[in-house]
N, C-alpha and C positions, 0 to 999 in steps of 0.2 A: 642644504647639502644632503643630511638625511633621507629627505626626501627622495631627490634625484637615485641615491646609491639606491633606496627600497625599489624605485620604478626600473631600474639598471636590472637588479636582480631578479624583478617578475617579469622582463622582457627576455633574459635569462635563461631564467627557468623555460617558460613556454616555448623559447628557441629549443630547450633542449626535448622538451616533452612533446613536441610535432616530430624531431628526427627518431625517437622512439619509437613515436607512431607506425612512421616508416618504415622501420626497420620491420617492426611487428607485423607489418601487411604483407612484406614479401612472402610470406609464406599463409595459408589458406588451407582449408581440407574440401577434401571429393568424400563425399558420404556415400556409402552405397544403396541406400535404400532400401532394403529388402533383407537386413539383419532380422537373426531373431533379439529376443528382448530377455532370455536368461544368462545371470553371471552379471558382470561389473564393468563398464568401461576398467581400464587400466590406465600405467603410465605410457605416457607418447614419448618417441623415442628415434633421434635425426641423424642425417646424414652428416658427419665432418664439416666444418665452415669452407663453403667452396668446391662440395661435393655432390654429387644428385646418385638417385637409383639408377643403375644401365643393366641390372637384371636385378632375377627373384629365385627366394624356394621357400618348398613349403614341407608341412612336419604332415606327413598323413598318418589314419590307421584307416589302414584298410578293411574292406568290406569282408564279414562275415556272416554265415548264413546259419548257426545253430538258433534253436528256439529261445533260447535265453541269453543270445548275446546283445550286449550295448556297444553300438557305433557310435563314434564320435567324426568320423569325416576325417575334414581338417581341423587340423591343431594349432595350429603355429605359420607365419607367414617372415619369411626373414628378406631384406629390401641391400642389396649388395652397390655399394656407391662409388665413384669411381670420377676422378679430378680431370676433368676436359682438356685444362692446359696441359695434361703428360700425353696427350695421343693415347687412342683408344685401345691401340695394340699393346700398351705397356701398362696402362692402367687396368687391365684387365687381369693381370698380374699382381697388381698393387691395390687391393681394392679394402674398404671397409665396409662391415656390416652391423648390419642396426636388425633389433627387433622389438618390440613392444611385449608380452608377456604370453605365451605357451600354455595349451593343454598337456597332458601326462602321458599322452598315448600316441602312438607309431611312430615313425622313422622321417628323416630329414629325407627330401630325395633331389637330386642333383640341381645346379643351378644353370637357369636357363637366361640368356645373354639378349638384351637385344641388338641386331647385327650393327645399325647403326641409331645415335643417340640414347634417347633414356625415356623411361616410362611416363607417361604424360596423361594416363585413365584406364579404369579397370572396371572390372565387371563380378559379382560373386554369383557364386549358383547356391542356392539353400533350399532346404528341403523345409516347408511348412511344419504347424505343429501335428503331431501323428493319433494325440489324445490318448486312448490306453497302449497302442505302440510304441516301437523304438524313434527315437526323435534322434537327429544328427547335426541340425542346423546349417552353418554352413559345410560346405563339401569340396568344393572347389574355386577359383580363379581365372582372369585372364587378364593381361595387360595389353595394351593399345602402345608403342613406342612412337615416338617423336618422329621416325623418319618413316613410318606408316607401319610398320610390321606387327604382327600380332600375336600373344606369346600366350599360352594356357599352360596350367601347372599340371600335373600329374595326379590330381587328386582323385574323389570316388562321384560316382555319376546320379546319385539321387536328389529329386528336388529340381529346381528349373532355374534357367539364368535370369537375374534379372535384368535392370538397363543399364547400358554403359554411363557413369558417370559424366561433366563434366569434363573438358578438356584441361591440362594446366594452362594456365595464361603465361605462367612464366616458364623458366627451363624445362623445370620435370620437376616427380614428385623427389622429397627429401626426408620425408618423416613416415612415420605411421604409430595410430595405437588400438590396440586391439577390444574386444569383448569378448572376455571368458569367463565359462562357468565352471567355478570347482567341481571338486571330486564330488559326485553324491553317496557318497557307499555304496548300498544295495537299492539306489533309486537310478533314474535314468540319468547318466549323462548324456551332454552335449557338448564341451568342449568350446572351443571359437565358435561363435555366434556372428558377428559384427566387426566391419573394419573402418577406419579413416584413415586416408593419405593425406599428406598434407604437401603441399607444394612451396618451390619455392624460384624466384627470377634469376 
């Protein structure tokens, strides 16, 4: 009898630790490939249960041109999520946002919608390393939406795009976490470096 209840509870268990599994695979990340490698991964950080990205904004500092200043690009990417079953016109209204963790410098700038569905692949643009110059790393964004439109943020134009990620397999993306590099003092910053999206069915 012992027996039987020990096999009961490891057939069980393993029932429950494949639905885990599962659960866990719904969701995936898009790397973008062409981060730089200063600062830290950060915390990852998702959409609502039951919610996907259907726009975006971003934190820029803007470009400046005296001899001794540090750009930092972009800062910050925030992923605005939005519930299918309310219709798109009221949930656009209704929405939650997510961010993973922010540079210190410039300004949020408006959020941009995709017309229809939800972001599904992105693109970063980064400017390589500059060696005794200003380094800014990443600088800007774009998103690819689910019903084909294509959305770029407002960010600063140094540095080159790299390739469009992966497509989601499932609905859209639902998560992100970023790579930032602290404050340097009187050293160079950079700011966001590096993004992942993670997706989710």
């Amino acid at each position: 009898m012992h027996h039987f209840i020990s096999l009961l509870l490891v057939i069980i268990g393993l029932h429950v630790s494949v639905q885990t599994a599962i659960s866990v695979e719904d969701l995936y990340a898009l790397h973008a490939g062409n981060g730089m490698s200063w600062g830290w991964w950060r915390f990852e950080d998702r959409c609502p249960n039951g919610t996907y990205a259907a726009g975006f904004s971003i934190r820029v500092e803007d470009i400046s041109y005296g001899f001794w200043d540090d750009n930092t690009a972009l800062n910050g990417i925030r992923l605005h999520c939005i519930d299918p079953s309310k219709g798109l016109s009221r949930s656009y209204e209704n929405y939650a946002s997510v961010q993973s963790d922010v540079g210190s410098w410039g300004q949020w700038k408006k959020i941009q919608w995709c017309p229809f569905g939800f972001l599904t692949a992105f693109q970063l643009r980064v400017e390589s390393p500059q060696g005794i110059e200003d380094d800014s790393a990443a600088n800007n964004i774009r998103f690819r939406c689910s019903g084909g439109s294509l959305l770029q943020g407002d960010g600063t134009f140094r540095g080159n795009w790299g390739e469009w990620t992966s497509t989601c397999e499932g609905r859209g993306i639902c998560g992100i976490k970023t790579r930032i590099e602290e404050p340097q003092g009187y050293s160079d910053d950079t700011a966001l470096n590096d993004v992942r999206m993670y997706c989710c069915d």
